[in-house]
C-alpha positions, 0 to 999 in steps of 0.5 A: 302251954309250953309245958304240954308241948314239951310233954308231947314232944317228949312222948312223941319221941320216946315212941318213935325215936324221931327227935326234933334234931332229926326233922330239922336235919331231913328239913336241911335234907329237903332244901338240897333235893329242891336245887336237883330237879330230877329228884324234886320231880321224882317225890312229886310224882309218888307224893299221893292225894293231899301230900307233897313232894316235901312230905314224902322227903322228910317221911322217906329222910325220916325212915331209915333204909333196911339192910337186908344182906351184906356179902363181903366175899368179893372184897380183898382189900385192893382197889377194884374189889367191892361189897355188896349191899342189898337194901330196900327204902320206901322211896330209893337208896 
């Protein structure tokens, strides 16, 4: 039994590169949204049909953001200079 599991997990990983060091790290992740009430509601909200608010975290802790551009013409080693990060997530950055 624990055999199969092990092979499963295996599999599991090797496809999608989510390791059970990352679940628990997005469970750790969750249990900090649950003390912010203004983000708790915010995953209650665009949880769907049969989810929850704690599904749609990990999912969302899970799945990295997507760096679009970069633009570090700004920057000059100085304080008040910036760069700038366009990014997209499937629930915010």
């Amino acid at each position: 039994m624990l055999q199969k599991h092990l092979e499963k997990t295996n599999r599991i990983e090797r496809s999608s590169g989510i390791t059970p060091f990352k679940i628990s790290s997005s469970c750790s992740v969750y249990k900090n949204i649950l003390t912010d009430d203004e983000r708790k509601e915010a995953y209650q909200a665009s949880a769907g049909e049969r989810q929850t608010d704690y599904n749609v975290a990990v999912v969302g802790i899970l799945n990295a953001s997507h760096i679009n551009t970069i633009d570090v013409s700004h920057y000059i080693d100085q304080p008040d200079s910036y760069i700038q990060v366009r990014a997209v997530d499937d629930f915010e950055v």
